[in-house]
Phi, psi and omega in degrees: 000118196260087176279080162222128171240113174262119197236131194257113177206158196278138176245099199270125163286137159245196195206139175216176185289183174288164176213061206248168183258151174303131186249024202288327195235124214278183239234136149319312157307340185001285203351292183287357182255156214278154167273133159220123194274110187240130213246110161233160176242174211240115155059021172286125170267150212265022177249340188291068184205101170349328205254014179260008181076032152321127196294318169209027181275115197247129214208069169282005183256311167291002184248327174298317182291337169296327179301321202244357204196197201239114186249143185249108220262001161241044199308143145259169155251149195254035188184146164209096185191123168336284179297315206280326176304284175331306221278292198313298179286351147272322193266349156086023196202139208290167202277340180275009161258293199287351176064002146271098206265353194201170179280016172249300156327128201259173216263104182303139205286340172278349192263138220259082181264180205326303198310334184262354161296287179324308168335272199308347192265341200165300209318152164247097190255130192236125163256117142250107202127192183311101145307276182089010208216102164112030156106227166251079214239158153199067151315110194278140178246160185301159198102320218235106191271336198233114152231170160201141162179206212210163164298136132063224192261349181041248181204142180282301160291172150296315171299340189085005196275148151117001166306112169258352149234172197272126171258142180259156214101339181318157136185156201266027183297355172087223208233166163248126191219096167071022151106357152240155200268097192261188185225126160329144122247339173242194169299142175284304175314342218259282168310312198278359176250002155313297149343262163338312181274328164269010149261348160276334187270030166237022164253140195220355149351081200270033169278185158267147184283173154187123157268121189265109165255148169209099167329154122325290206293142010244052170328117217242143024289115159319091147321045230259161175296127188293001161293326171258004208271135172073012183286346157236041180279348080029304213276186182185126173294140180269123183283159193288148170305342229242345213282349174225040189265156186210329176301142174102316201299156156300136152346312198288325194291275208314354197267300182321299174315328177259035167253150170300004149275337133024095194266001193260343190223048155359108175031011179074006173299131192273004214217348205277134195253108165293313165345285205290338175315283176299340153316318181296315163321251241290335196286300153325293212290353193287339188265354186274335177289319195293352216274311187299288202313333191281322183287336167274338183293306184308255168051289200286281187289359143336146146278016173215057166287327159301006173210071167218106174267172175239097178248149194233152183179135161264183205260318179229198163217206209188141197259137172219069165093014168287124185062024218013071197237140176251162168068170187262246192036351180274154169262036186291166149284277198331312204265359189228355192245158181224182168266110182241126165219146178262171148196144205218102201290149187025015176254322174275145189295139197271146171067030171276136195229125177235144172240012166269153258236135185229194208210160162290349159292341186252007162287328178313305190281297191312288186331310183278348162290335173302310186325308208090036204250147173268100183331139189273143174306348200247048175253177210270282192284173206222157210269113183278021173295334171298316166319301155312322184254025127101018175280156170255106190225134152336115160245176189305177185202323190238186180182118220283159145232169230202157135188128191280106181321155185211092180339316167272011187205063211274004167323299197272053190336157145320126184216144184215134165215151168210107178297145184234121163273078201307320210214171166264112162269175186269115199227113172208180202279009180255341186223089184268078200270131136290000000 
């Protein structure tokens, strides 16, 4: 049941003050707040995960943490788009507030994301991975005691092998690191979590942490780690119901569908396979799985596993023939539902599944609420830790989504929707309805 009403209306934003905690002096309690580890991914869609009953994409660390932790079966994105996502999940605030509307648009110098509330507060905060926000910058940024990333879209090689087209933004300048300059040598997904992990066993920091890790992967062009390659050739995507309804549809889907968004004229690619397409997606997604165990394995064997939660999230999802369609920006479910999971080894209730419907806005305020930290007033979103601790709290019932035309990508109108949750649908992990 796809519950979106799609409505064209002028949206005026505000901004009100802030209502943050004094941060002159870090919190006496340190003790107690938590270390946390925030895992996000690139075009992960919220069905590519084993334990969604995938027919054969195998994904045990993400299915250990639904086992063991907490999976949020309506995570949404309020943008599906790589930057406008990103911004929306630091900044706790919808993309016609925080302005960064696009994969270009630079990042206003006044606007305040989650990591430096962590900062002011205590924390020892580390970015590894994709920025991605104000163009092709790796810039070291505020907030952040630790940085590492790359321009742009960076590269799944240094070489580039393994591409069937050029994605823009790409680059192979390697990584910045705290502003100095390292050269790539391997799979990225591989590295930025090499990366992650010797800066945890090499922080003696005795604040609490908050690692920010952030993929590249599963970013298309699709790539897998050559160690995967051809590990699902055999397989075959089940084409989508949607995929030859066409009566009824708006003028911009059918125009689009005979666009290089398209699933029949792929990127204009003269070769392009939705199969073999799709096939490349799960294969690039195995290493992003083997990659969360190695960050759940640390976790574990730490000495501070017990205050380490692990949260995992894409950023957008991604159409493979849904409305016959490829890639994101639509307010389709394939393209707005993500993958969201916590997992706290024996502190969170185990295989708990909440399905009222959260948002990447509401990751900002939820960190800080974990943090103990007072959410800033002018953010969107609203902090889902009651939900985690099993309270029965009011909830959101619509939840607006936005996305902005874009001059190099004229496919895709200006679109505003708003989901609503009209009815109690039927959500269980075999029939994942929205």
């Amino acid at each position: 049941m796809n519950n979106i009403l799609l409505v064209n209306f002028l949206f005026a934003g505000f901004l009100v003050n802030c209502n943050q905690k004094n941060v002159d002096t870090a919190r006496d309690d340190a003790s107690t707040q938590p270390n946390i580890i925030f895992v996000l991914t690139d075009d992960h869609r919220f069905d590519a995960m084993g334990f969604m009953d995938h027919p054969f994409l195998e994904t045990p660390n993400m299915d250990r943490m639904a086992k063991e932790g907490i999976h949020f079966s309506r995570a949404l994105v309020t943008t599906s788009l790589c930057s406008p996502s990103r911004a929306s999940i630091l900044s706790g605030m919808y993309a016609h507030n925080h302005g960064v509307v696009n994969n270009y648009n630079p990042v206003d110098t006044t606007l305040k994301f989650f990591p430096e509330y962590l900062q002011e507060s205590g924390y020892n905060t580390a970015f590894i991975g994709k920025w991605h926000m104000g163009g092709e910058i790796d810039d070291p940024q505020k907030g952040f005691d630790y940085w590492l990333s790359f321009k742009g879209q960076g590269s799944y090689w240094a070489d580039g092998h393994g591409t069937s087209r050029v994605v823009p933004q790409t680059s192979m300048d390697g990584y910045n690191i705290n502003g100095k300059r390292v050269p790539q040598k391997g799979y990225i997904t591989d590295e930025l979590t090499d990366f992650a992990i010797q800066w945890l066993n090499g922080n003696t920091d005795k604040r609490p942490f908050m690692l920010y890790l952030s993929h590249k992967a599963v970013h298309s062009d699709f790539v897998a780690a050559d160690r995967h390659l051809g590990r699902y050739k055999s397989n075959h995507l089940k084409i989508p119901e949607t995929y030859t309804q066409e009566k009824g549809k708006p003028m911009w889907l059918t125009n689009q569908r005979n666009s290089r968004h398209g699933s029949d004229f792929g990127y204009n690619l003269p070769d392009f396979d939705l199969n073999k397409y799709y096939r490349r997606y799960c294969e690039s997604l195995l290493a992003v799985d083997e990659n969360l165990g190695r960050v759940m394995d640390w976790a574990e064997k730490s000495n501070q596993a017990d205050n380490t939660i692990v949260i995992y999230m894409g950023d957008n999802g991604f159409q493979f023939g849904e409305h016959g369609l490829i890639d994101k920006r639509t307010a389709y479910e394939a393209s707005i539902k993500v993958p969201l999971l916590i997992w706290k080894p024996g502190h969170v209730e185990k295989s708990r599944v909440i399905n009222e419907a959260v948002a990447n806005i509401d990751i900002a305020p939820t960190i800080l609420d974990l943090a103990g930290i007072a959410t800033a007033g002018n953010m969107d979103g609203r902090s889902f830790k009651p939900l985690l601790d099993g309270e029965k709290v009011a909830w959101r019932k619509e939840l607006l989504y936005e996305y902005y035309w874009e001059r190099n990508y004229p496919y895709t109108p200006t679109t505003h929707a708003i989901w609503m949750n009209f009815m109690i649908c039927r959500m269980t992990r075999k029939n994942p309805e929205i």
